[in-house]
N, C-alpha and C positions, 0 to 999 in steps of 0.2 A: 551365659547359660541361663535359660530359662529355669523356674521355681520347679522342684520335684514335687510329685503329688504324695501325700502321704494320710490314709485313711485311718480312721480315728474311731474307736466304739468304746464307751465305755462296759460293755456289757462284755463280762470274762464268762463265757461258753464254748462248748465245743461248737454249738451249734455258731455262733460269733465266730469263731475262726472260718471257716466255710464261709459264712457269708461276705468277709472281708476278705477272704482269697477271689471271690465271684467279681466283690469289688475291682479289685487290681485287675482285671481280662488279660489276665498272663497268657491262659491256654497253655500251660505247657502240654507239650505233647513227646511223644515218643516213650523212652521209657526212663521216667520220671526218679531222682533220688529225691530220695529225703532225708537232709541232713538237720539231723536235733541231738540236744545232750543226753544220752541213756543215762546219767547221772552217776556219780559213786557212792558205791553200794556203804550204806549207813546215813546217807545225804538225806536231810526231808525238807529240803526245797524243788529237788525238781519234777517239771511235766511231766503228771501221771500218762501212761498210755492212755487210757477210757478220753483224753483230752484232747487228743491230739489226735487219734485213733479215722473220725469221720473224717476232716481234712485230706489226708494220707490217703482215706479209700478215695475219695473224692478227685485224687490225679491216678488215684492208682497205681503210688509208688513204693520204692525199695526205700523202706529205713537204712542211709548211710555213716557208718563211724569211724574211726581211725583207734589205734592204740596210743596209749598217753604212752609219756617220758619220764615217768615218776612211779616210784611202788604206790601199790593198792591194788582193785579189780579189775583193773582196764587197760593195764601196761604189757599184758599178753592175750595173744587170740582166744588160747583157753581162756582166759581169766576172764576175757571180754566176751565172751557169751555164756558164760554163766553169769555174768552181770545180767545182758539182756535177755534170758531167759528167766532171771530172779525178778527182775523188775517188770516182769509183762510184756515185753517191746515183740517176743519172737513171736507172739498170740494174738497180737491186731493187723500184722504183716509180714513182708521178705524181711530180713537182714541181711546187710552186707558189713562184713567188719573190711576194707577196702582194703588196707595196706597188710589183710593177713598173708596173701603171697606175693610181698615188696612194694615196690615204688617206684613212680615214674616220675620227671622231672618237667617241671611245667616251667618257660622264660619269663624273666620278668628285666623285660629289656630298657624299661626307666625307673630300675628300681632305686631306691635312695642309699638301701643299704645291703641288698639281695639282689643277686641276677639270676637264681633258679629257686625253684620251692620246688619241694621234695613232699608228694602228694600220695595216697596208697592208689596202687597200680589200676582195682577197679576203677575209677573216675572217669577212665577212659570209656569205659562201658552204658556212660549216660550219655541223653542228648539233652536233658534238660534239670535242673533242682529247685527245688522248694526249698527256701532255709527256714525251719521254726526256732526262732531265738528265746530262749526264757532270759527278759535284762533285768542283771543284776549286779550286784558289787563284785570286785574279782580282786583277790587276794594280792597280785603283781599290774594286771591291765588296768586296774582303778571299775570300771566294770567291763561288762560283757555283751553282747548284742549282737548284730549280722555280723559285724566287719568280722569279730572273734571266732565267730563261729564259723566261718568260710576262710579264713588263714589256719590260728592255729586248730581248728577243729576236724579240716580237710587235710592237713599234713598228716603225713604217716609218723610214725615215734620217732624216728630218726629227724625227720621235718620238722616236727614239734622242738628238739631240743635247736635247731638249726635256726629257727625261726627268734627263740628264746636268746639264743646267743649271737645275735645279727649277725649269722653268718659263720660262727664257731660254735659249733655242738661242746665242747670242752669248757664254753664258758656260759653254760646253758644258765647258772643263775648266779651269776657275777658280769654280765658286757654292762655296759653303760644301759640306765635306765631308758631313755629316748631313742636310743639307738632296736630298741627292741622293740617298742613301740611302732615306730619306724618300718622297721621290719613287717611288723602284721600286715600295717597297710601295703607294704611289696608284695605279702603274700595272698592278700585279700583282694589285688589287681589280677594277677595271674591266673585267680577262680574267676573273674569275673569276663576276664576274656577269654577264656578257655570254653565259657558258656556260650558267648557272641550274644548275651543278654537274654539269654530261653532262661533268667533264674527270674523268682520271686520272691518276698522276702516279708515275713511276718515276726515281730515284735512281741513278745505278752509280757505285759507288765505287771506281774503277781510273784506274790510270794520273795520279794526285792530285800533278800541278806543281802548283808556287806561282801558275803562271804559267794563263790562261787559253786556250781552243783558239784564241781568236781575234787570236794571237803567230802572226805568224809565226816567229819566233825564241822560244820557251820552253825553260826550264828543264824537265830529267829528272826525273821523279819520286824525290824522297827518300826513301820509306812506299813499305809494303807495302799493296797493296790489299786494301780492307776487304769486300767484299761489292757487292748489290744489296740498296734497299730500294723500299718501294711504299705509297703511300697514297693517299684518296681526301683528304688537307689539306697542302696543297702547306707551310704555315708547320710544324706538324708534324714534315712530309718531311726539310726542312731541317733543323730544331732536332735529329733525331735523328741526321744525319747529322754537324753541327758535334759533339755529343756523342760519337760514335763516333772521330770524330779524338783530341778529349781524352780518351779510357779507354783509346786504343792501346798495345799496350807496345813498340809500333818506336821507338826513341830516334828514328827519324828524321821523328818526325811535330812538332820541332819547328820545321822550316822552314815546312811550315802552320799550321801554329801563330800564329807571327811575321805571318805573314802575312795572317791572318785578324785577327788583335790590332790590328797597328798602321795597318789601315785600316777597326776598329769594325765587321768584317763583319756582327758579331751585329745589330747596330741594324737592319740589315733585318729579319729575323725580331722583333725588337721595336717596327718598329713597323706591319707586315703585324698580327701580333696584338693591338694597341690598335685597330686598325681593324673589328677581329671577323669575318672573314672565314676563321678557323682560331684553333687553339688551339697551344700550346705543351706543352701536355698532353701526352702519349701516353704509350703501352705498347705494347711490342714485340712484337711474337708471330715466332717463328721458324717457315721454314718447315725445317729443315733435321732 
């Protein structure tokens, strides 16, 4: 398999996200989702709208979300739009909270440790997405980035805990650690070909806690922010990103570090790429 392309800016703008979506010549077309973290409410790590905002008009998409599997704001449809209306999200575009009336089942027929993902019903309604990733450290997945945010972030609540529990909702935070891991990559297959490749996939590396947007309580970013990156291979995306953490020279990049280490982050991107659906390959092109 040839090297994935993955575009590189160190310049964190809105106007930089635009121009490195231009990069990628995705085109998506038709009617476009936009899947990003609306963040939970008391969070001050994640993408503000005014950021992400020109992007979004720029395909002219629907902001897409699911409901979490955990109390807080966003584990009910009520709950979850008065999040995105507290947070800005309903004032720069559509919403679609997807899985508010259910879920549809997408295959995942070499999955390792999953043979369906359980996705919110709208999904069906796109012909193409935009994934805007804020990567960062994540509480259980070591961090966060495309693969995360197109598994557990496109499942529906039910999905989510399904995904968590490789396959047992009941053992949603108790299955085998790898095995869960594992999992995302099964479920980050089944977005990816349910797309037929109309997705694109943008990185921003700001604001990089240990800790995930979806704390209400996180931890302050110890690192300096590193850039935006962009590719049409979401494993790729990642592997250049976890790479950019390790060649940082901010000593303080080793609370991510840590963090990514001693929850085996990487094994997601190892094992999205045994599944072939992206490569680990690339080379960087700057756009700077």
């Amino acid at each position: 398999m040839s090297k994935a392309k993955v575009y590189f800016t160190k310049e964190i703008t809105p106007e930089a996200v635009v121009k490195i979506y231009g990069a990628l010549g995705a085109g998506l077309s038709g009617r476009v989702a936009v899947k990003l973290h609306s963040g939970e409410v008391g969070n001050q790590n994640f993408i503000r709208p005014d950021f992400l905002a020109p992007v979004i008009k720029t395909v002219n998409g629907t902001i897409v979300e699911c409901n979490t599997a955990y109390e807080g704001k966003r584990n009910t449809s009520k709950a979850h739009w008065e999040t995105m209306k507290l947070h800005g999200w309903t004032d720069i575009a559509n919403v679609d909270i997807m899985d508010e009336n259910g879920e549809t089942e997408l295959p995942v027929p070499n999955g390792a440790r999953i043979k369906v993902n359980y996705v919110g019903k709208n999904l069906a309604d796109y012909d193409s997405m935009l994934v805007l990733s804020h990567f960062k450290g994540h509480p259980m997945g070591g961090f966060g980035g495309a693969l995360k945010n197109i598994s557990i972030g496109i499942a529906s609540s039910h999905g989510k805990a399904y995904i968590h529990g490789a396959g047992n909702p009941d053992e949603m935070w108790s299955a085998d650690h790898d095995a869960f891991l594992e999992s995302m990559a099964d479920a980050a297959l089944s977005v990816v070909e349910f797309f037929k490749g109309k997705t694109a996939f943008i990185n921003i590396m700001k604001n990089m806690s240990v800790d995930c947007d979806c704390c209400a309580v996180a931890e302050d970013p110890k690192m300096a922010d590193i850039g935006i990156l962009a590719s049409l291979d979401p494993i790729a995306l990642d592997q250049a990103c976890v790479d950019l953490v390790y060649s940082s020279e901010d000593p303080g990049k080793k609370h991510l570090i840590e963090r990514m280490e001693s929850r085996n982050g990487i094994h997601t991107v190892e094992a999205a790429a045994r599944l072939g659906f992206g490569s680990r390959e690339y080379e960087i092109i700057s756009l700077d």
